[in-house]
PDB file of N, CA, C and O in Angstrom:
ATOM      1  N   UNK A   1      63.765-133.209 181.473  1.00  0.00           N
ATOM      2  CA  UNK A   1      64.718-133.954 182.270  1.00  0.00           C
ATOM      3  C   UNK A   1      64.024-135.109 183.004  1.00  0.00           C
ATOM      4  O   UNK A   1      64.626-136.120 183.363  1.00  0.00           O
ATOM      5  N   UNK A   2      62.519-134.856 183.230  1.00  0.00           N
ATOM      6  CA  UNK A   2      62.119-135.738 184.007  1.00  0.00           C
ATOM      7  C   UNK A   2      61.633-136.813 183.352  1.00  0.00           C
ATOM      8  O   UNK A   2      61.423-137.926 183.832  1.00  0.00           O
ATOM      9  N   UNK A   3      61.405-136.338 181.887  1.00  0.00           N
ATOM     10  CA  UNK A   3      60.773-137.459 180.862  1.00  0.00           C
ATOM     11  C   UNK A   3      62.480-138.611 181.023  1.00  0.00           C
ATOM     12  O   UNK A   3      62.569-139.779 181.404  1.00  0.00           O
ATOM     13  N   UNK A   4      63.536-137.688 180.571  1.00  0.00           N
ATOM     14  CA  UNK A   4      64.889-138.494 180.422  1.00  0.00           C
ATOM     15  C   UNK A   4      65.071-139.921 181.560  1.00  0.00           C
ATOM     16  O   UNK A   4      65.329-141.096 181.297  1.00  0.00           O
ATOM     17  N   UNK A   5      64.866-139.371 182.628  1.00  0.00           N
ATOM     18  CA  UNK A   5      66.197-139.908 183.891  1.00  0.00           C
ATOM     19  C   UNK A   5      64.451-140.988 183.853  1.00  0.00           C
ATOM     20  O   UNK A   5      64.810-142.100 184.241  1.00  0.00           O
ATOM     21  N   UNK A   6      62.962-141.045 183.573  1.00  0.00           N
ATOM     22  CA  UNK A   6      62.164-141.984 183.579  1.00  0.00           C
ATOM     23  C   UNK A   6      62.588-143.191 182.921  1.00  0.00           C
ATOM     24  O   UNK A   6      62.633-144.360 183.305  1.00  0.00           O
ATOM     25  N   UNK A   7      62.930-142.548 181.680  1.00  0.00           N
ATOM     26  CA  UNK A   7      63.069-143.943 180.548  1.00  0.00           C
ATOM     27  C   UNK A   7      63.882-144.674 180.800  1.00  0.00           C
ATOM     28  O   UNK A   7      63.697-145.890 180.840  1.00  0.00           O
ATOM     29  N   UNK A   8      65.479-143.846 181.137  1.00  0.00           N
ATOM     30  CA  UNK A   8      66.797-144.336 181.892  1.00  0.00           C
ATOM     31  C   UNK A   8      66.498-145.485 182.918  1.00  0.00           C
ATOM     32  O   UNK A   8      66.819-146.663 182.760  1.00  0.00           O
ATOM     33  N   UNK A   9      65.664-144.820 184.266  1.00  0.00           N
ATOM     34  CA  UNK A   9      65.331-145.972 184.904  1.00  0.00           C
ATOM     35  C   UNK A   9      64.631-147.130 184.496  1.00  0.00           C
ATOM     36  O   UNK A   9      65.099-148.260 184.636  1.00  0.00           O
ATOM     37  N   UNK A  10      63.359-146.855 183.919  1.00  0.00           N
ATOM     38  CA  UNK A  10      62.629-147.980 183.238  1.00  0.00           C
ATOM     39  C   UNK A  10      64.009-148.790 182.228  1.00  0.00           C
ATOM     40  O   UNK A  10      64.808-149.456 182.887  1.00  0.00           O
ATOM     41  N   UNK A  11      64.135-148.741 181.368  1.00  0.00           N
ATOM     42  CA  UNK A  11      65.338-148.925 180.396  1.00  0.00           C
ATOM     43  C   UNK A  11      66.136-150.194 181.638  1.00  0.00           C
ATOM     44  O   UNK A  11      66.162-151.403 181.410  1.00  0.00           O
ATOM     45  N   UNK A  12      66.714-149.537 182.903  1.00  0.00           N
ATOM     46  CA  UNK A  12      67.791-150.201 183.822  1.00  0.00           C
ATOM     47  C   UNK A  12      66.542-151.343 184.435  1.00  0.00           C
ATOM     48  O   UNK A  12      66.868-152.506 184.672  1.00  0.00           O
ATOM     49  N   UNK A  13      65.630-151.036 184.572  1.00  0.00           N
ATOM     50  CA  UNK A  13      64.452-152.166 185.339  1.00  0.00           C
ATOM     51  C   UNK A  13      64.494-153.339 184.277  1.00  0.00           C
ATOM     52  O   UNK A  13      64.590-154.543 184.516  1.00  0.00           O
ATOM     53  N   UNK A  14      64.413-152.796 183.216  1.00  0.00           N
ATOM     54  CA  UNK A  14      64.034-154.007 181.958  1.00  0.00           C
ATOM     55  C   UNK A  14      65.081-154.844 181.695  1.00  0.00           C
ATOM     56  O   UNK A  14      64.973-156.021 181.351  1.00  0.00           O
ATOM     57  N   UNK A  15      66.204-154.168 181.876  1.00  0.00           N
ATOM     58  CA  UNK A  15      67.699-154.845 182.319  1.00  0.00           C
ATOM     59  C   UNK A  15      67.590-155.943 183.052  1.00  0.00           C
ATOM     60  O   UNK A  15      67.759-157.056 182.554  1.00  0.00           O
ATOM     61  N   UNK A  16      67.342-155.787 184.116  1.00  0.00           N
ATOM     62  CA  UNK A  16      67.364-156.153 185.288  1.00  0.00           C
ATOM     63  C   UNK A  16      65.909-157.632 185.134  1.00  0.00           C
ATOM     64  O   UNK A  16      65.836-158.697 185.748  1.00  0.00           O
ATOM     65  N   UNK A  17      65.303-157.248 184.443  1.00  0.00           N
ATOM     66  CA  UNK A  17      64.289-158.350 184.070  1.00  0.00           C
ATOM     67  C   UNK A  17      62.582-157.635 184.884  1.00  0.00           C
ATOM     68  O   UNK A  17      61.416-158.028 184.845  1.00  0.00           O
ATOM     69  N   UNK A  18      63.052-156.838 185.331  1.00  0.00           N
ATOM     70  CA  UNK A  18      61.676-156.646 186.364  1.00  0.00           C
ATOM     71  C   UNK A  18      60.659-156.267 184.643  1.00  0.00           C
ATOM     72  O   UNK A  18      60.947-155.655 183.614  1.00  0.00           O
ATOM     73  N   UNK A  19      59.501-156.983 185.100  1.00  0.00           N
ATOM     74  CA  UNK A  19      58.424-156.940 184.320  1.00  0.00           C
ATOM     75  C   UNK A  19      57.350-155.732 183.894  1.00  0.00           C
ATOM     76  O   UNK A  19      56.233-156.218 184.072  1.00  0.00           O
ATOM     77  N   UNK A  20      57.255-154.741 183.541  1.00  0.00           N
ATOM     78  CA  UNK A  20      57.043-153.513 183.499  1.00  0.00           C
ATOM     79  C   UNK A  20      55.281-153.949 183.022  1.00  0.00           C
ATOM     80  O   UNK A  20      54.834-154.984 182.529  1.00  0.00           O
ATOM     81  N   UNK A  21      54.543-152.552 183.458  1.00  0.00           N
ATOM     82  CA  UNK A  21      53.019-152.611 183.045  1.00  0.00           C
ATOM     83  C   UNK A  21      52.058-153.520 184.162  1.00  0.00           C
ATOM     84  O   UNK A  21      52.498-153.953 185.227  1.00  0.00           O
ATOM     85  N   UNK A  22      51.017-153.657 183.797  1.00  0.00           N
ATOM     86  CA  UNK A  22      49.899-154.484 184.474  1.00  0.00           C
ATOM     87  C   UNK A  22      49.967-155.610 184.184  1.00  0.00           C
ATOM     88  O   UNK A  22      49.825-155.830 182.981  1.00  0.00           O
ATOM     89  N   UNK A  23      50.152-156.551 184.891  1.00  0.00           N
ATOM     90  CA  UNK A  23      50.134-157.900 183.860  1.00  0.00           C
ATOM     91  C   UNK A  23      48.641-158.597 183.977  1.00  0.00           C
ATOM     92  O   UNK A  23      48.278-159.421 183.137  1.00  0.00           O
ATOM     93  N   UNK A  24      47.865-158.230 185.003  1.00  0.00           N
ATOM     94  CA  UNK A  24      46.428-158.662 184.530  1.00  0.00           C
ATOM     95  C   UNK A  24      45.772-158.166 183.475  1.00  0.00           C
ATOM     96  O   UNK A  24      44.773-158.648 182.942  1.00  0.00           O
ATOM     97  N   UNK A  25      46.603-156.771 183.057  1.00  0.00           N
ATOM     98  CA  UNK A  25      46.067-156.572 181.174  1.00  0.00           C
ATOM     99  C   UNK A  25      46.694-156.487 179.633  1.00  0.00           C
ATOM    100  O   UNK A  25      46.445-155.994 178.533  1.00  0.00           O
ATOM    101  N   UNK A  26      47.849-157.447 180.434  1.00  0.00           N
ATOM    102  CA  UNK A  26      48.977-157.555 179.261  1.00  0.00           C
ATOM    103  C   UNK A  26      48.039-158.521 178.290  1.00  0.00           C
ATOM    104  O   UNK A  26      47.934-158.164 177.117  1.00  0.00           O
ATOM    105  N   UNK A  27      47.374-159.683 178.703  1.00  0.00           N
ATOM    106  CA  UNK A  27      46.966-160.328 177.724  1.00  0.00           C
ATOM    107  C   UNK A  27      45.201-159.908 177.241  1.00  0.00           C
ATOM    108  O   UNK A  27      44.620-160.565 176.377  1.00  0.00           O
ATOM    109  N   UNK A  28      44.550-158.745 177.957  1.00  0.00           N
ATOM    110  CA  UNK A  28      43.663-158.062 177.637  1.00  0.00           C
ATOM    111  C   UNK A  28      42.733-159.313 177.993  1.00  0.00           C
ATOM    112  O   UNK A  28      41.613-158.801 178.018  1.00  0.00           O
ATOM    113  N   UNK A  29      42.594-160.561 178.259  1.00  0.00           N
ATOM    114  CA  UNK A  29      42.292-161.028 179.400  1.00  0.00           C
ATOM    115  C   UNK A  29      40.803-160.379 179.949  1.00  0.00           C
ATOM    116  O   UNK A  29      39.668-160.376 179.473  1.00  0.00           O
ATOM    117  N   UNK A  30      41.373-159.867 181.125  1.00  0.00           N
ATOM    118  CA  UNK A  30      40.583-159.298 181.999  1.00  0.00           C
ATOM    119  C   UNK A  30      39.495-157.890 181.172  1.00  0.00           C
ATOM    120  O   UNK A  30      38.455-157.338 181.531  1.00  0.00           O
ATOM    121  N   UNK A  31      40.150-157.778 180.283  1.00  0.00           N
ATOM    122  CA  UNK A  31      38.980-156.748 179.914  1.00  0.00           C
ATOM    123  C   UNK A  31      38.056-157.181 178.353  1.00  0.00           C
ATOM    124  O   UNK A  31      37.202-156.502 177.782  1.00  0.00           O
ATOM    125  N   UNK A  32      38.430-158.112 178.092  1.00  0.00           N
ATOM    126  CA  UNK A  32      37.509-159.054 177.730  1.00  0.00           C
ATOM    127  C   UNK A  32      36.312-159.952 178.085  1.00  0.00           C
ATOM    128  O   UNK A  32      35.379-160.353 177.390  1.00  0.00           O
ATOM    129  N   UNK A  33      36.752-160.225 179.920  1.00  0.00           N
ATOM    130  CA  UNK A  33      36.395-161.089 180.204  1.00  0.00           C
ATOM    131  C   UNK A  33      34.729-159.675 181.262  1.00  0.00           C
ATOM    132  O   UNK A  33      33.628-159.959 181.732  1.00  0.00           O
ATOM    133  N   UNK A  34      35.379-158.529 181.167  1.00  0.00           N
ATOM    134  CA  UNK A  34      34.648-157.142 181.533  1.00  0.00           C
ATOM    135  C   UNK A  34      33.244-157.135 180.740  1.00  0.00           C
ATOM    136  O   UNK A  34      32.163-157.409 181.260  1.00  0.00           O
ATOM    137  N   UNK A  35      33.480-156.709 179.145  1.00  0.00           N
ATOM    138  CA  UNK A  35      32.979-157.056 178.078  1.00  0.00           C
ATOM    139  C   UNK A  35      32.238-157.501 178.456  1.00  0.00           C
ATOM    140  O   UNK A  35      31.325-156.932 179.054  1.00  0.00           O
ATOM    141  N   UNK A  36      32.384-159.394 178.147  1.00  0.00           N
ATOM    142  CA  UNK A  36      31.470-160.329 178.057  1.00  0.00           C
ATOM    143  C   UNK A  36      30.537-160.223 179.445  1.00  0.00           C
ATOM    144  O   UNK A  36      29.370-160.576 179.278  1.00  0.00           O
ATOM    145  N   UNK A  37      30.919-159.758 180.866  1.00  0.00           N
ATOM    146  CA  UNK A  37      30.083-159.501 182.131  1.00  0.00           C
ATOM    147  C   UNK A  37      29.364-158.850 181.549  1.00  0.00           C
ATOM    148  O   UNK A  37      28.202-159.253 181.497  1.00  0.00           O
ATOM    149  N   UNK A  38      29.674-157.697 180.923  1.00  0.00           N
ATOM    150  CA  UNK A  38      28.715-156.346 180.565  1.00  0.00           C
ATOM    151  C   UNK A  38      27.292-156.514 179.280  1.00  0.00           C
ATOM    152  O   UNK A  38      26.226-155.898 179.267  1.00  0.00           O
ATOM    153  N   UNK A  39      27.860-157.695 178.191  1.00  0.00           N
ATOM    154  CA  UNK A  39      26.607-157.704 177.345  1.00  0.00           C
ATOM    155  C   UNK A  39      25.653-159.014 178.145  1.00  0.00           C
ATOM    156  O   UNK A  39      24.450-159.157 177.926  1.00  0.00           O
ATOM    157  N   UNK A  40      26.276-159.706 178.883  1.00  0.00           N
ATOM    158  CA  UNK A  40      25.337-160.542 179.736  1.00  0.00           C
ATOM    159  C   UNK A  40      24.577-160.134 180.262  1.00  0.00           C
ATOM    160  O   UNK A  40      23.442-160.594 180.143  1.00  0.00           O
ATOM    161  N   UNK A  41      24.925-158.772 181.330  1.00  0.00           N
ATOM    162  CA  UNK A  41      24.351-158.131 182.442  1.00  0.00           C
ATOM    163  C   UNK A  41      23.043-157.284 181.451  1.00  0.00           C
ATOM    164  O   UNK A  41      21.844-157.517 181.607  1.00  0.00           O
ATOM    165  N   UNK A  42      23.463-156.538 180.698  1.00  0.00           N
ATOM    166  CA  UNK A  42      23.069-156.261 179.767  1.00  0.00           C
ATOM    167  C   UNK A  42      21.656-156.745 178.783  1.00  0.00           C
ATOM    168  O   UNK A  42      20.622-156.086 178.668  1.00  0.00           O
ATOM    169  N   UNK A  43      21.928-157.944 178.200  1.00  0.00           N
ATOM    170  CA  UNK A  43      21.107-158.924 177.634  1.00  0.00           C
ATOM    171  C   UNK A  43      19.717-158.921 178.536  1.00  0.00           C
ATOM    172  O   UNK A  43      18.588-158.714 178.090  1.00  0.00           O
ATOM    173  N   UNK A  44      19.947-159.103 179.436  1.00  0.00           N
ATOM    174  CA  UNK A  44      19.364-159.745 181.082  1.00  0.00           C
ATOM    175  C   UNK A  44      18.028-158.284 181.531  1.00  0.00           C
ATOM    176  O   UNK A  44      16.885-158.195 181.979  1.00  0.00           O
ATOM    177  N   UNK A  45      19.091-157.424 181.063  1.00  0.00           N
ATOM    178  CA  UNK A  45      17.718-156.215 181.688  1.00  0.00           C
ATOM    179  C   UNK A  45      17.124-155.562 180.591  1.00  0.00           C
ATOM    180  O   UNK A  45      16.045-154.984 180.716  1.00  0.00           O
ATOM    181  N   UNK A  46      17.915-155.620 179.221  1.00  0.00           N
ATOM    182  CA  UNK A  46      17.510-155.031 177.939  1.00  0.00           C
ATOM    183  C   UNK A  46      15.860-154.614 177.927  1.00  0.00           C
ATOM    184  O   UNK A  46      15.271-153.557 177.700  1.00  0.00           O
ATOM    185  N   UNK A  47      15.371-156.130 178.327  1.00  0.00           N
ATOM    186  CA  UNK A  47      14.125-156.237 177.648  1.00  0.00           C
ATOM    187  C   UNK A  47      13.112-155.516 178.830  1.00  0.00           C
ATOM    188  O   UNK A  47      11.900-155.452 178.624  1.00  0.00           O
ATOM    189  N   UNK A  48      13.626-155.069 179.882  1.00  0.00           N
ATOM    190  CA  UNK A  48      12.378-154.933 181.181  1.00  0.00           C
ATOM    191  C   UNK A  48      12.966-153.019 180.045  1.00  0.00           C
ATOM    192  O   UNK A  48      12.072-152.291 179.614  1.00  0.00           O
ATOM    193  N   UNK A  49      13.904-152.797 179.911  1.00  0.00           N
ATOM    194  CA  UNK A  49      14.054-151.341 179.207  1.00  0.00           C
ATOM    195  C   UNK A  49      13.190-151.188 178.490  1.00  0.00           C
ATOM    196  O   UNK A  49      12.419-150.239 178.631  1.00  0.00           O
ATOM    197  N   UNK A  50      13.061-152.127 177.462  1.00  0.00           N
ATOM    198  CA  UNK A  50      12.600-151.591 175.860  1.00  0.00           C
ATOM    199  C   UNK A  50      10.864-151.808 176.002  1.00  0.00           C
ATOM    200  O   UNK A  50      10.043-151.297 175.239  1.00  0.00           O
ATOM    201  N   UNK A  51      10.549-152.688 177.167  1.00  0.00           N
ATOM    202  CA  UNK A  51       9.068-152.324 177.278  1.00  0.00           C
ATOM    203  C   UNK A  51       8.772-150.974 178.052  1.00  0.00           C
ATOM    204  O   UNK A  51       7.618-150.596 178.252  1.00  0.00           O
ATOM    205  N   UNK A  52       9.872-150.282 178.467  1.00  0.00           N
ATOM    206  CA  UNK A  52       9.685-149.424 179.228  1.00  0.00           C
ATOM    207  C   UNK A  52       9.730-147.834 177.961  1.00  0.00           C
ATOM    208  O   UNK A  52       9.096-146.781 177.896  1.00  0.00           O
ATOM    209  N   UNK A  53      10.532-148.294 177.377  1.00  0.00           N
ATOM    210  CA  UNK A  53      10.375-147.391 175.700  1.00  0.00           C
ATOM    211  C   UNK A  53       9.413-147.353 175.281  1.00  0.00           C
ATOM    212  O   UNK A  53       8.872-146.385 174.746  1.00  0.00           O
ATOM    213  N   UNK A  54       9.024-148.356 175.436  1.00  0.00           N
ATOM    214  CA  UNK A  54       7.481-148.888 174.687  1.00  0.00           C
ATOM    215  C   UNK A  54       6.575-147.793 174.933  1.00  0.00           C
ATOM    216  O   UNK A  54       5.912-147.233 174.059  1.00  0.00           O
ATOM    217  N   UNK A  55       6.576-147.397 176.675  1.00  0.00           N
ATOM    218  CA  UNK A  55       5.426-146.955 176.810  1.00  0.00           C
ATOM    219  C   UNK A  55       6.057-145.024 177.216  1.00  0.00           C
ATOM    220  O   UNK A  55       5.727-144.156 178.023  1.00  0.00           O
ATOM    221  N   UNK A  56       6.837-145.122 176.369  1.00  0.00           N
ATOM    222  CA  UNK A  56       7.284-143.311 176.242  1.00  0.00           C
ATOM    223  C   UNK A  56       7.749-143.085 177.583  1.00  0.00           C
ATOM    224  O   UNK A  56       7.696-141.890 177.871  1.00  0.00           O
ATOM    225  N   UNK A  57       8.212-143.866 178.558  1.00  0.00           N
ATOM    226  CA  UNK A  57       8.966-143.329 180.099  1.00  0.00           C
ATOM    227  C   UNK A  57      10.220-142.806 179.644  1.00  0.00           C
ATOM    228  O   UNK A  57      10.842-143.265 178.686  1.00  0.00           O
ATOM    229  N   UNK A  58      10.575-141.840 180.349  1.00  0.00           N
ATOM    230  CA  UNK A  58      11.885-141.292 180.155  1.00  0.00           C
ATOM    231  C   UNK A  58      13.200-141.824 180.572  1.00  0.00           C
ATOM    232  O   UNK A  58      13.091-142.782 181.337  1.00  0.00           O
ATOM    233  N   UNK A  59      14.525-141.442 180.260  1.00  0.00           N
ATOM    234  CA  UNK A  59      15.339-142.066 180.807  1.00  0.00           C
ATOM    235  C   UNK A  59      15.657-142.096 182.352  1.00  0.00           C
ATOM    236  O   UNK A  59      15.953-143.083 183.026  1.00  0.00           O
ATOM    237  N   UNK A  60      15.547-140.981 182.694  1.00  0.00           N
ATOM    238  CA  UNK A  60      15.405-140.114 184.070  1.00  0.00           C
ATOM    239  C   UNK A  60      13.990-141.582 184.995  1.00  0.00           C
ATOM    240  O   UNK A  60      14.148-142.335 185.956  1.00  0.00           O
ATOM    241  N   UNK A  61      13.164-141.423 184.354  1.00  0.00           N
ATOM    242  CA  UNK A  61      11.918-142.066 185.017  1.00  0.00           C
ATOM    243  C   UNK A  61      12.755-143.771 184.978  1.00  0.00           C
ATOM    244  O   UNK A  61      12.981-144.409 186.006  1.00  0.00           O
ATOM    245  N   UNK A  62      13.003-144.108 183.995  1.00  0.00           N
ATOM    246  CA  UNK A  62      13.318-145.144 183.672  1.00  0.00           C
ATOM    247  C   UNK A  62      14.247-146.068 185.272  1.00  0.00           C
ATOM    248  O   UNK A  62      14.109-147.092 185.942  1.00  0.00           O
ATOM    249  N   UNK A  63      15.180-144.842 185.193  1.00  0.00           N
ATOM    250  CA  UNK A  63      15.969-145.333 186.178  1.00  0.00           C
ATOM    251  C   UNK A  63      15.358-145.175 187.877  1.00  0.00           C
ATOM    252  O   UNK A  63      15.691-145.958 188.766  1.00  0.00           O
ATOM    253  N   UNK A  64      14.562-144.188 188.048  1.00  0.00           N
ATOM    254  CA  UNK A  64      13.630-144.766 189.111  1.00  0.00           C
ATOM    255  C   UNK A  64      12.546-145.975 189.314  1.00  0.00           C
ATOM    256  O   UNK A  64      12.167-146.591 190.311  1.00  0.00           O
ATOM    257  N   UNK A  65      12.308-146.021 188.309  1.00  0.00           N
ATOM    258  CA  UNK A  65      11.584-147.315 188.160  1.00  0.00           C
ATOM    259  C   UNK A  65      12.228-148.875 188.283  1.00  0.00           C
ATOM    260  O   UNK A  65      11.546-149.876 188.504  1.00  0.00           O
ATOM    261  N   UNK A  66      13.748-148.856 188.084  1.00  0.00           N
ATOM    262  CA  UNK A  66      14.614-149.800 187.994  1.00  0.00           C
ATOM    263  C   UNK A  66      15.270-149.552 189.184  1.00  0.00           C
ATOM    264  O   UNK A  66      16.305-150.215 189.247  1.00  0.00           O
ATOM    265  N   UNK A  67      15.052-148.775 190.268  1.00  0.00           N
ATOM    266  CA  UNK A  67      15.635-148.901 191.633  1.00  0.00           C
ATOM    267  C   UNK A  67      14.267-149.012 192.428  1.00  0.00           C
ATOM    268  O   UNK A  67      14.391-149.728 193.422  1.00  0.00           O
ATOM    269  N   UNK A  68      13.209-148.578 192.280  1.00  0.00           N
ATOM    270  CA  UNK A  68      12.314-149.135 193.070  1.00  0.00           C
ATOM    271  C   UNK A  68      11.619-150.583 192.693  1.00  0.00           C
ATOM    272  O   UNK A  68      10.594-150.919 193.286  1.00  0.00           O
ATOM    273  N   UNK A  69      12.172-151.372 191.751  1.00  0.00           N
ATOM    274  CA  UNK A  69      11.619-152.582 191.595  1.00  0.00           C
ATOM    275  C   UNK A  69      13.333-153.541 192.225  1.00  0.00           C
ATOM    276  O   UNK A  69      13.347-154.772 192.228  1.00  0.00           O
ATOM    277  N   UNK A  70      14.293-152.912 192.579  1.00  0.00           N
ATOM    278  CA  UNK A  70      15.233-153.281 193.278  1.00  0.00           C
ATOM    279  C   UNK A  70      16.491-154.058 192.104  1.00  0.00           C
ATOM    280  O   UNK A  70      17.470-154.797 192.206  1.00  0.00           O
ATOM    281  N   UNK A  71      15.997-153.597 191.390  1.00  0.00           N
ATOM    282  CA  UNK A  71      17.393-154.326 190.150  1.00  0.00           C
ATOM    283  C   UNK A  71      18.531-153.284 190.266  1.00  0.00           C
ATOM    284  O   UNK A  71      18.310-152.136 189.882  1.00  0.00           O
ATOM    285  N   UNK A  72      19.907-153.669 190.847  1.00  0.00           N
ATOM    286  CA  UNK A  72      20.588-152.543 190.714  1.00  0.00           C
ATOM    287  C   UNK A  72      21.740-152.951 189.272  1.00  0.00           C
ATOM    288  O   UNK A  72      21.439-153.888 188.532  1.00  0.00           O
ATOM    289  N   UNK A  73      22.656-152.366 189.098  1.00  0.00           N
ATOM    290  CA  UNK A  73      23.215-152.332 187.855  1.00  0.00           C
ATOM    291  C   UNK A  73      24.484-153.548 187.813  1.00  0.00           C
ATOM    292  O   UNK A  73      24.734-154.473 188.586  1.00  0.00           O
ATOM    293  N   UNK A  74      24.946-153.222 186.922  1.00  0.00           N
ATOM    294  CA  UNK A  74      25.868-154.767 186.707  1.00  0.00           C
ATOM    295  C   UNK A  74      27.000-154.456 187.899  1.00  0.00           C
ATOM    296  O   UNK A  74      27.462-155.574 188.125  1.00  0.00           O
ATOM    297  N   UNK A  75      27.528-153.719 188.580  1.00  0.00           N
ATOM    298  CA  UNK A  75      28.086-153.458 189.230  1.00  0.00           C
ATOM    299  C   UNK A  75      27.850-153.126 190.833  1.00  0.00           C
ATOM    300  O   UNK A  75      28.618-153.041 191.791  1.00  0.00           O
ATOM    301  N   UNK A  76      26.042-152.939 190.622  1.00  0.00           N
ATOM    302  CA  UNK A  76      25.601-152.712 192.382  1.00  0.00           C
ATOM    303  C   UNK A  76      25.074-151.531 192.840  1.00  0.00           C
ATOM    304  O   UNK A  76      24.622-151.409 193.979  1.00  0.00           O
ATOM    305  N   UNK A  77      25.097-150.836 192.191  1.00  0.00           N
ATOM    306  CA  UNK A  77      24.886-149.012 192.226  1.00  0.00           C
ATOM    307  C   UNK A  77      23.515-149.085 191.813  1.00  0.00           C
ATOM    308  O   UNK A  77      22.930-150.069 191.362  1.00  0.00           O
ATOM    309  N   UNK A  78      23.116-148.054 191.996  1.00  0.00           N
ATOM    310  CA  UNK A  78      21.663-147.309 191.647  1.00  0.00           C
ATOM    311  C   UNK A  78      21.746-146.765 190.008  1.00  0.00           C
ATOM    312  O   UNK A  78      22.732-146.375 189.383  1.00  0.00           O
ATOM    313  N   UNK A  79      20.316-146.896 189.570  1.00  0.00           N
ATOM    314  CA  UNK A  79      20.656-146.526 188.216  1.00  0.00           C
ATOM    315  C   UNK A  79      20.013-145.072 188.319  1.00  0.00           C
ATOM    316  O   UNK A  79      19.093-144.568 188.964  1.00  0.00           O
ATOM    317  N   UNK A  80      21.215-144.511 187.090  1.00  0.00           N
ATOM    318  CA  UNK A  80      20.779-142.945 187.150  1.00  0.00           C
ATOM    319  C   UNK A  80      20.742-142.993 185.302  1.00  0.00           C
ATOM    320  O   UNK A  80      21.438-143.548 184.451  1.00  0.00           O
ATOM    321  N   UNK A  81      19.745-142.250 185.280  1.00  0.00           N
ATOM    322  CA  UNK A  81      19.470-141.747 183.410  1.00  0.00           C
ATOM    323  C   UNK A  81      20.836-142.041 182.343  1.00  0.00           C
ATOM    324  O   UNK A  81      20.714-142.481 181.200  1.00  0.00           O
ATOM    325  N   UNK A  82      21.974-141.735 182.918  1.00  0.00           N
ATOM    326  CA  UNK A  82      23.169-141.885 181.545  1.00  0.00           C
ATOM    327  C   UNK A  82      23.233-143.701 181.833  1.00  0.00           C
ATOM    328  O   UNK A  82      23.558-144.173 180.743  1.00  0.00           O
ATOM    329  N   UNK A  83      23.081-144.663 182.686  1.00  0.00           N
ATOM    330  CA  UNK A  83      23.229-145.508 182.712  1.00  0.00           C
ATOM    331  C   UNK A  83      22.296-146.745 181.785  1.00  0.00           C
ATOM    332  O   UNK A  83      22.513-147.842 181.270  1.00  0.00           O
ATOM    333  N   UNK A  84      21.451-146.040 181.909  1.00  0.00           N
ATOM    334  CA  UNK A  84      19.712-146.342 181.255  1.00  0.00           C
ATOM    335  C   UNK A  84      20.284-146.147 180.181  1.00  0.00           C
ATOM    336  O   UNK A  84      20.548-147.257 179.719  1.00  0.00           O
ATOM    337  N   UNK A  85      20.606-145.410 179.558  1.00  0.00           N
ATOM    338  CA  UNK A  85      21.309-144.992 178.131  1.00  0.00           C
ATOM    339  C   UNK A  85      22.391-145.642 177.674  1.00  0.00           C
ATOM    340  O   UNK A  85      22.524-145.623 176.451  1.00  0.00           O
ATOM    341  N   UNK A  86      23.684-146.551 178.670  1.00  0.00           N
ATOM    342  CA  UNK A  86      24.061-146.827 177.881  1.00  0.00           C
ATOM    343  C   UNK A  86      23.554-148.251 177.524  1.00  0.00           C
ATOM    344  O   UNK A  86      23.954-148.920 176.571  1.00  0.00           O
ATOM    345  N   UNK A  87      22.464-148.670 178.574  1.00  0.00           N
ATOM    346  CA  UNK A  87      22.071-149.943 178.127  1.00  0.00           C
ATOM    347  C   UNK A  87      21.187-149.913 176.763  1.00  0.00           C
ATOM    348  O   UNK A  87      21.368-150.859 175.997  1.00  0.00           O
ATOM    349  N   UNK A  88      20.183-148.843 176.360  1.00  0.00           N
ATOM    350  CA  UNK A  88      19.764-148.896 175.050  1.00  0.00           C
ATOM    351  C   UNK A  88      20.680-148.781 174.385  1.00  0.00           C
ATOM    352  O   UNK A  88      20.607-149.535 173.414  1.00  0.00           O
ATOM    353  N   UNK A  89      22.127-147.807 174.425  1.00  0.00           N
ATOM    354  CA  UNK A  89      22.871-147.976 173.165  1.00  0.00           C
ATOM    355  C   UNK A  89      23.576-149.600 172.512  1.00  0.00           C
ATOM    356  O   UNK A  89      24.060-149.861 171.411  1.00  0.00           O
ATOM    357  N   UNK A  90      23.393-150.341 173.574  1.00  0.00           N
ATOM    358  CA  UNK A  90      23.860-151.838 174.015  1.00  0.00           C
ATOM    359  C   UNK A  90      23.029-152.366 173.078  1.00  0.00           C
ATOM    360  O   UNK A  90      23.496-152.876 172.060  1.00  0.00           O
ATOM    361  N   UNK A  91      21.720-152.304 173.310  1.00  0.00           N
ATOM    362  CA  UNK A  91      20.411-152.950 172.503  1.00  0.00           C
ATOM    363  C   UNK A  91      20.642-152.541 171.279  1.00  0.00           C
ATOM    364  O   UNK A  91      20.730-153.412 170.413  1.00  0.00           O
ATOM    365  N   UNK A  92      20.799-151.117 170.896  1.00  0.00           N
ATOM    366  CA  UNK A  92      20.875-150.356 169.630  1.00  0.00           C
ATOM    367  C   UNK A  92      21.657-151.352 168.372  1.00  0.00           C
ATOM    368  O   UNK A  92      21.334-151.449 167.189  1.00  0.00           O
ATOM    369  N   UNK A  93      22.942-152.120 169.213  1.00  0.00           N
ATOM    370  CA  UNK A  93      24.217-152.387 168.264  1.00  0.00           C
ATOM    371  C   UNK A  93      24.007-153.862 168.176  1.00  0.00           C
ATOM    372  O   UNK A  93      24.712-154.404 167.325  1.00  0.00           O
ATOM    373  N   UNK A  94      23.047-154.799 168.986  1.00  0.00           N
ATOM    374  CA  UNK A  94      22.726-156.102 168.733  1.00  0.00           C
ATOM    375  C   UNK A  94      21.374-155.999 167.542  1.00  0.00           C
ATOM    376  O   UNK A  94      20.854-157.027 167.108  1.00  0.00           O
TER     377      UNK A  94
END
């Protein structure tokens, strides 16, 4: 019933003209424009990583080493081991 009297209303909104959804991601836009932040940000620290591969540091280590030299992540946060990871998987696919 509750799925019903939803659609009903939505259905009467669309009537009515009101614009339904997100519209900062109707044109996908904004998460494109996410993307392209992310292989930049990305690009940018790749290489301080892959010398860090180089020399067998772990992911775990990795990311202490990348908060005590003060680089924080594309977003501002501290890096923790799954983050370290997804930047090699980043490297992996270029």
């Amino acid at each position: 019933m509750i799925s019903d009297r939803t659609k009903a209303a939505m259905a009467q909104a669309k009537l009515r003209g009101v614009k339904l959804g997100n519209p900062r991601l109707d044109s996908g836009e904004a998460a494109w424009a996410n993307i392209r932040a992310a292989d930049a940000f990305a690009s940018k620290v790749y290489p301080i990583i892959e010398e860090m591969i180089a020399e067998g540091i772990s992911l775990r280590a990795m990311a202490r080493e990348l908060n005590e030299r003060g680089i924080k992540t594309r977003t501002g946060k501290h890096w923790q081991a799954s983050t370290v990871q997804n930047v090699i998987l980043w490297g992996q696919k270029i």
